[in-house]
N, C-alpha and C positions, 0 to 999 in steps of 0.2 A: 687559489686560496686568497691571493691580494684583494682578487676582484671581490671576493666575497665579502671578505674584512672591509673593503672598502664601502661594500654596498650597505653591512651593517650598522656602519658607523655616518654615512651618509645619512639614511632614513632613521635619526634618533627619534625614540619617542618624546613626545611634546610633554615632558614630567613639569617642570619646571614651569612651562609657558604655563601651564592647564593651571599650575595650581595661582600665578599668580594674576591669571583671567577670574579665579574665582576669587580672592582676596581684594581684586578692583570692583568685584560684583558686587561685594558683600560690603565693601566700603561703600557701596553710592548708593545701596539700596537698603545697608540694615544699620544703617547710622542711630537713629533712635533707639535699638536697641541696646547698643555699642554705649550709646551715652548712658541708660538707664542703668547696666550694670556699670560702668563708670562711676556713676554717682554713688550706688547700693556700697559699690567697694570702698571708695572714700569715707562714705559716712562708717561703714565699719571697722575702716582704718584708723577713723580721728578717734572714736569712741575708745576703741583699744588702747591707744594711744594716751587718750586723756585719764583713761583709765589709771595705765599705769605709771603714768608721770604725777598724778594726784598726792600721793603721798610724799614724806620726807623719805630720802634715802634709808636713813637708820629703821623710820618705823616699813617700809618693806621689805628693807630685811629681814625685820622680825618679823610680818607676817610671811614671809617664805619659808622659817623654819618652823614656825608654824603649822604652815599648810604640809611640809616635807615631814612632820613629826605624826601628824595624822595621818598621812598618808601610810609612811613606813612602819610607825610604833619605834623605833631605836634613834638615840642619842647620836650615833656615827652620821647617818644622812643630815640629822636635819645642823651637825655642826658643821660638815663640810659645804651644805649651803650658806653657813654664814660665814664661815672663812673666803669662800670663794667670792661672796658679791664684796665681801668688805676688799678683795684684791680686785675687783676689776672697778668699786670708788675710788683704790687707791693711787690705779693708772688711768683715772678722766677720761675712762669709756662709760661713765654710767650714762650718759642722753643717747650715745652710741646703741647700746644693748637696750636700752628702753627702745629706739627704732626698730632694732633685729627683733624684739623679742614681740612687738606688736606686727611684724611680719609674718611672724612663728603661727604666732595662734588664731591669726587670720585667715593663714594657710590650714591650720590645723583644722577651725570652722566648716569653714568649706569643705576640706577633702574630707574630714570625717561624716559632716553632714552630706555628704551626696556619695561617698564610699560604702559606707555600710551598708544600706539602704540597698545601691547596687548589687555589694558580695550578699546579703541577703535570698536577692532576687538571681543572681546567679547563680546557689546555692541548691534551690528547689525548682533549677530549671536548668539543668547539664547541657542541655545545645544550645539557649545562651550562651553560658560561660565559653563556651567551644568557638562559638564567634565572635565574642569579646577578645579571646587570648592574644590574637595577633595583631589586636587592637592595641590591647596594654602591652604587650610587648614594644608596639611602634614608640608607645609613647615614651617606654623607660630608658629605650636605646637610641632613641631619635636626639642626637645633639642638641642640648639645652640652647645653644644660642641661638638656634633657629626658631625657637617659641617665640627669642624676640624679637623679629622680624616683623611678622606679622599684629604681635602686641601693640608695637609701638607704633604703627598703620593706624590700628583700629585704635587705641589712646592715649598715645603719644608717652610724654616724660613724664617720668614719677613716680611713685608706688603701685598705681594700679597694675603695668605692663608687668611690673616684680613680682607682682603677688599671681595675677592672672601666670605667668612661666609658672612659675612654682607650683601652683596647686595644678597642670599639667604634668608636671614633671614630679611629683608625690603622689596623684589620687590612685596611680596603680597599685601602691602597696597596702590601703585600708583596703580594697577590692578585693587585693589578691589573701589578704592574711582573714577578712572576713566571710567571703567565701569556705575558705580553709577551715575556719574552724566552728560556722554553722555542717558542712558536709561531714566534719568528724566527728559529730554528735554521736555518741554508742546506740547503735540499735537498740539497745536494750531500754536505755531509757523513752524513748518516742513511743515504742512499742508498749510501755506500760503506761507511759500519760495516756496513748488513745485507748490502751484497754479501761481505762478506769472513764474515759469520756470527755476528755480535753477538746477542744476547737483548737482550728489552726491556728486562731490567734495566742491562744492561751499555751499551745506549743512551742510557739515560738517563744513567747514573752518567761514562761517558766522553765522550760528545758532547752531551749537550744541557743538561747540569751546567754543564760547563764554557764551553761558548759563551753560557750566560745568566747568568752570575756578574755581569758588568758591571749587570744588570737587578737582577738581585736585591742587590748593593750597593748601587743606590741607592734600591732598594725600600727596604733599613738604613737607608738615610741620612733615606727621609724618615719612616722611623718613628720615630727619633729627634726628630729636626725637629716632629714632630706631637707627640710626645709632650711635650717640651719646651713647646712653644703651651698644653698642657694644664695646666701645672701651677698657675694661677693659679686656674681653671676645680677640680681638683682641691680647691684649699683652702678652696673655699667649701664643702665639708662635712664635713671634718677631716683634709684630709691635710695632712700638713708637709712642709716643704718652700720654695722659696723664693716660693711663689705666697703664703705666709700674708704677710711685711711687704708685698705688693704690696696686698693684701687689707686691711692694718692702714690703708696707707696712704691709700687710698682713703674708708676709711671718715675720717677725722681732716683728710684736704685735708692731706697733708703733703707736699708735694711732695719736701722732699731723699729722705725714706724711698723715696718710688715711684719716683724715678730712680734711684737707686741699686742698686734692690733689681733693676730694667727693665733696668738695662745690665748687671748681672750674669748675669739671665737671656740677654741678647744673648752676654756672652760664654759663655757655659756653651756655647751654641748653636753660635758659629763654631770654637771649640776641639776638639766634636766633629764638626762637618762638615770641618775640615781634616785630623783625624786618620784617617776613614775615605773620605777621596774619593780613588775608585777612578783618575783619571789621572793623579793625582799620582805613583803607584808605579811602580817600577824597575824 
């Protein structure tokens, strides 16, 4: 039995070599490609960015309760968005949380714009999905800090490697929740769109759109939520944002700094899960 144990652990397989022959491949030969989403991401970084730095603090807060009072219809949400930005101006994370939160909806961009699309397509095609599954599985369980390995190969420090992990590390849940809830559609309704003479397009855009909306808001909600988890993870290769005083902190045993910076991150967190949860609305 030694001999065996030993013969099995002698001939390892080449996992590790393979993958990082392919990551040297991919570095010397797909460089321009590497760079063009490099730049695509940056440019949609600043914009976000410039976006939400544009205003005074006070006027967006008022447009966030705003936007939380349209959204939800009740008085409760859209005050405890304004309680909570006016506490996290009042702990000098507001340029902090303008970086996480241009993070947020960067990540959101992407994974939603290439999530849906895909749960879509998985959707009305079961053995896809069936060879997707172990795909997204690898991706959700696969150690986040191994994304950035290979990130910061391919683009070094800064926001791009942060954003590129994350929307790896989030795009399986619009997948999987859009999937979900195109495949839940009730027979009954598809069944009476084509009897009346719908095209697929028109099926899809009027009944299965609209009956998996609930699926795919909270597919939003938890790419959000995921993304958010991320941003601490992000800062360890130069993203900014409010994962870096979590990061200062740590490093120094500063406890006020990592609480602080933790419960801001919490509130960033429920502020935007009560502005976009879907049973709340009217």
């Amino acid at each position: 039995m030694e001999q065996l144990t030993g013969w099995v652990t002698d001939n390892k397989i080449p996992v590790g070599r393979t993958a990082k022959t392919l990551f040297d491949w991919l570095n010397a030969n797909a460089s321009g490609l590497f760079d063009a989403i490099s730049v695509a991401m940056e440019a949609l970084i600043d914009a976000i960015l410039a976006g939400l730095e544009a205003p005074h603090p006070f006027l967006f807060i008022a447009l966030a309760m705003a936007l939380t009072f349209a959204l939800q219809r009740r008085a409760g949400p859209c005050v405890l968005m304004g309680v909570g930005l006016l506490f996290i101006l009042n702990q000098g994370y507001w340029t902090e949380m303008m970086q996480s939160l241009t993070l947020v909806l960067s990540a959101c961009l992407v994974c939603m714009g290439v999530g849906v699309p895909i749960g879509i397509a998985a959707a009305h095609r079961p053995r896809l999905y069936d060879w997707m599954r172990p795909v997204l599985d690898l991706m959700q369980t696969l150690p986040t800090f191994v994304y950035l390995i290979p990130a910061i190969v391919f683009f070094g420090i800064g926001m791009v490697p942060g954003l590129l992990a994350t929307v790896i590390f989030v795009l399986p849940a619009p997948i999987r929740l859009t999937q979900l809830g195109i495949a839940s559609t009730p027979p009954a309704l598809t069944e009476a769109a084509t009897a009346f003479g719908a095209t697929p397009r028109q099926l899809l855009w009027k009944v299965e759109l609209p009956s998996a909306l609930p699926q795919i808001m909270a597919g939003l909600n938890q790419t959000i939520m995921l993304s958010l988890s991320m941003v601490v993870i992000a800062a360890l290769v130069g993203a900014s944002g409010l994962g870096v005083p979590v990061v200062r902190a740590l490093n120094s045993v500063n406890t006020a700094l990592g609480f602080e910076s933790g419960i801001v991150i919490v509130v960033v967190a429920i502020l935007l899960d009560r502005m976009l949860r879907m049973e709340n609305r009217k």
